[in-house]
Legacy VTK file of the C-alpha trace (Angstrom):
# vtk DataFile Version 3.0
C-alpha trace
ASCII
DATASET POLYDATA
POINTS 114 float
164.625 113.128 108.062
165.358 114.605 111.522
162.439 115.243 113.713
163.520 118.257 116.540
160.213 118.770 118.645
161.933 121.996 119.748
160.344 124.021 122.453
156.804 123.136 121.866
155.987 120.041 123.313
158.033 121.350 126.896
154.985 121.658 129.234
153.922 118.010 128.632
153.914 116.358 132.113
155.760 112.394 132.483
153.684 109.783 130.821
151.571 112.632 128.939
151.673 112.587 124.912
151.121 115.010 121.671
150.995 114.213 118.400
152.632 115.947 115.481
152.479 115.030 111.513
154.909 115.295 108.642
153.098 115.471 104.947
155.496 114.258 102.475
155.839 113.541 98.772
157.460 111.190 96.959
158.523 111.453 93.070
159.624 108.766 90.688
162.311 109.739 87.513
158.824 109.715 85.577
156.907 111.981 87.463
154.796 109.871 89.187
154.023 111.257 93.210
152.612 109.645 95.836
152.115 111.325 99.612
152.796 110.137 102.922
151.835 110.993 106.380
154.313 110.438 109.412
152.850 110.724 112.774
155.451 111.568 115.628
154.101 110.785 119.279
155.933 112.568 121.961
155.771 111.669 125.448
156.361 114.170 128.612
158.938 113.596 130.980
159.677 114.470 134.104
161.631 118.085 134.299
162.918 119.233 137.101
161.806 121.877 138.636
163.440 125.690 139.198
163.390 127.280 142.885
164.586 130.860 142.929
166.319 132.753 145.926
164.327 133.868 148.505
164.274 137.619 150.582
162.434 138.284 153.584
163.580 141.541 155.546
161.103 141.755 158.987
161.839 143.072 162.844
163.014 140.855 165.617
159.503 140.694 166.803
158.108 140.131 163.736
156.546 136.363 162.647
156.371 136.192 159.053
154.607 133.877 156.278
156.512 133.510 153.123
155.365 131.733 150.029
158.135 129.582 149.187
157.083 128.560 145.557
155.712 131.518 144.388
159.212 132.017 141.958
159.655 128.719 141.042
158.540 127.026 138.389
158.002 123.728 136.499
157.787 123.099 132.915
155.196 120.081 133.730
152.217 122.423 133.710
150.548 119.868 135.869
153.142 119.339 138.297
152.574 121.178 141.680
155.841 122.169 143.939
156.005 121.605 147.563
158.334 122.402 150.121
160.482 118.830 150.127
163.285 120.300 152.911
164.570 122.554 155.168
167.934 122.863 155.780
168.458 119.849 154.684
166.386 118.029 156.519
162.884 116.212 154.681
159.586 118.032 155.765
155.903 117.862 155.158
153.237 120.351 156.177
152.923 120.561 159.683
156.879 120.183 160.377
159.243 122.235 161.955
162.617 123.126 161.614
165.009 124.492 164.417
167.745 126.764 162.497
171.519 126.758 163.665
170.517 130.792 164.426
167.563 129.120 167.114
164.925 130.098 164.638
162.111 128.008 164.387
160.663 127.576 161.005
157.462 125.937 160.591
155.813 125.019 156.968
151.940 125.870 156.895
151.378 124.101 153.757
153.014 122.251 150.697
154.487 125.837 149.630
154.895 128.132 152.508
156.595 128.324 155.876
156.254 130.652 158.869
LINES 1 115
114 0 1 2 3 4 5 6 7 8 9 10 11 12 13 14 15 16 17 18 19 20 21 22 23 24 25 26 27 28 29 30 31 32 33 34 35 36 37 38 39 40 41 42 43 44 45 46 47 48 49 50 51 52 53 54 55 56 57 58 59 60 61 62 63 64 65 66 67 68 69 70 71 72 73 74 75 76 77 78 79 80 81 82 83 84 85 86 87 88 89 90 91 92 93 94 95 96 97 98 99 100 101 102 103 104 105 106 107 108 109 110 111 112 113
């Protein structure tokens, strides 16, 4: 017997677990049967997560808010993204970030910056 959970099972976060169950049958050279029952426990674990590319077209005089997260994704449905780094460099709300262009970027929360 191979067991392949497949897709299915994907979205469960680290630590979290599902249950599946195999019936089965077993026959003697007499005809005798007797069933089983397998129970498969899966356990969630930690995907990493997708960030897509980025656009943002404005003015020179324009300061703009972008939602950084709002493309990416996570399979661990309870997993929320946040902005880890700019450039490079760590960052938690609040921070900002001087760009090699002089361009200040500032993150307003865990997913967007300004």
């Amino acid at each position: 017997l191979v067991y392949d959970p497949g897709e299915r099972f994907r979205a469960l976060s680290a630590g979290e677990t599902a249950t599946d169950t195999i019936a089965y049958r077993v026959s003697d050279p007499h005809g005798a049967t007797a069933g089983g029952l397998v129970t498969v426990t899966i356990t969630g674990v930690n995907a990493a997560p997708t960030a897509a590319d980025d656009a943002l077209r404005i003015d020179q005089n324009t300061v703009a808010t972008l939602a950084l997260t709002a493309n990416d994704g996570d399979d661990d449905r309870a997993d929320r993204l946040a902005i880890a780094a700019i450039d490079g460099r760590d960052v938690a709300p609040g921070a900002t970030v001087t760009l090699a262009s002089g361009a200040r970027v500032t993150v307003i929360g865990a997913d967007a910056i300004r």
